[in-house]
N, C-alpha and C positions, 0 to 999 in steps of 0.2 A: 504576431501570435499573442502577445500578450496583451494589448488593446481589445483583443476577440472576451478573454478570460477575466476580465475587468468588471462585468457584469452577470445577471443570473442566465446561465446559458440553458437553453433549450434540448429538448430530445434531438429534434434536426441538427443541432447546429454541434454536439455531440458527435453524432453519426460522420457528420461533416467532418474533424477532426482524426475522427479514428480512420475514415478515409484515408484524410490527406496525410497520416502517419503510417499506412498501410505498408509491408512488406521490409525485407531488410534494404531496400535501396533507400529507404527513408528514414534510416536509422538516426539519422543530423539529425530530423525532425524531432525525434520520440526522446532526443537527449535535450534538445531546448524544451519539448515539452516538462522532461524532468528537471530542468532547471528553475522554473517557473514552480514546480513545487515547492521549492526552498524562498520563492518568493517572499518578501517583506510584508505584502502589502495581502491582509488573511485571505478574500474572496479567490485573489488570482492563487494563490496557491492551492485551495481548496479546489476551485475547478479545474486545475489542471491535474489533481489527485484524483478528482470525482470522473476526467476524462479516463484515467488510465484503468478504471474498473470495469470501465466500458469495449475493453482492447479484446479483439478476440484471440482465441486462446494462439495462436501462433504470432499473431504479435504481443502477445502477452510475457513469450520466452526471452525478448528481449529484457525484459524485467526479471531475471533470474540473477544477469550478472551485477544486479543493485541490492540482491540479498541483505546483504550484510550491514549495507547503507541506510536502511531501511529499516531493520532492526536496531542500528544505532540511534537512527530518529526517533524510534517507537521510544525505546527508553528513555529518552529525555524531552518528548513531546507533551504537552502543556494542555493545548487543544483539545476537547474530546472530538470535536468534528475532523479533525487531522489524524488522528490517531485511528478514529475508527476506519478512516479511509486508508491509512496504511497496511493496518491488521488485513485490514480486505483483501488488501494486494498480494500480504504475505500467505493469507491462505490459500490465493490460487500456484500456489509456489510448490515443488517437491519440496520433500525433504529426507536424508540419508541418514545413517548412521554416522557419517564424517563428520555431517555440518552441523552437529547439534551443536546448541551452542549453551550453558548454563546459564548465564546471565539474562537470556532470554526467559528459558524456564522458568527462572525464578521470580522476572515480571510476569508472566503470564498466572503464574501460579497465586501471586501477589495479587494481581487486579479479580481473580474469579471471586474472593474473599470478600473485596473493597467494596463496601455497601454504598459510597458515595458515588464509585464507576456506573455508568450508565452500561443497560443493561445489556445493548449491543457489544460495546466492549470486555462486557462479560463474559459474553455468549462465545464472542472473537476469540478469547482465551482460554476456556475451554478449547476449544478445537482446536489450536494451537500448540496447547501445556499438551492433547492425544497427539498430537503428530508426530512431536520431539519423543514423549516417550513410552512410543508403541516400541521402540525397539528396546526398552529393557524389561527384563523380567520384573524385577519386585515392582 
């Protein structure tokens, strides 16, 4: 799989992927494919981030129980093209009143400011900094 991600991958060969990671009997797959996002080497990690944007939304659930993981990375991600691909992920995500989490907030609220952040990640945070705190009042 990660010979496939080594290069600029295609719309097909995407489709291809998200196939072959289809449904929860492929769940092995959807977790090497998440391993490959922590890749070393930038492209392969990026495509295999740029794949999971691509999941539809029922296997997309499988990426709920990486919540957390994912917010950990956002916070200490370097990348703008990693980051923005994460944010992506975390917006297709619920979110409750239990999971808020502050330290998130508080990046998100941080980057909407950040004149350097690219404007995607802007954009990303805003919608982000609403989801967490539609449930309070002030």
């Amino acid at each position: 799989m990660k010979t496939l991600h080594t290069h600029r991958l295609s719309q097909s060969e995407i489709k291809q992927l998200c196939a072959l990671t289809q449904g929860a009997r492929n769940n092995h797959l959807k977790e090497k494919l998440y391993q490959l996002t922590l890749d070393d080497d930038r492209r392969v990690a990026i495509n295999a981030l740029w794949t999971f944007t691509h999941f539809a939304a029922d296997d997309n659930v499988w990426l709920f129980a990486k919540h957390d993981q994912l917010i950990d990375r956002c916070l200490n991600e370097k990348d703008a093209t990693k980051l923005r691909l994460m944010l992506n992920l975390l917006l297709s995500q619920p979110y409750t009143e239990e999971d808020i989490r502050t330290d998130f907030i508080d990046f998100c609220l941080a980057r909407i400011t950040d004149a350097r952040a690219p404007y995607a990640i802007r954009a990303q945070c805003i919608k982000l900094a609403y989801e967490q705190m539609k449930y309070w009042s002030e």
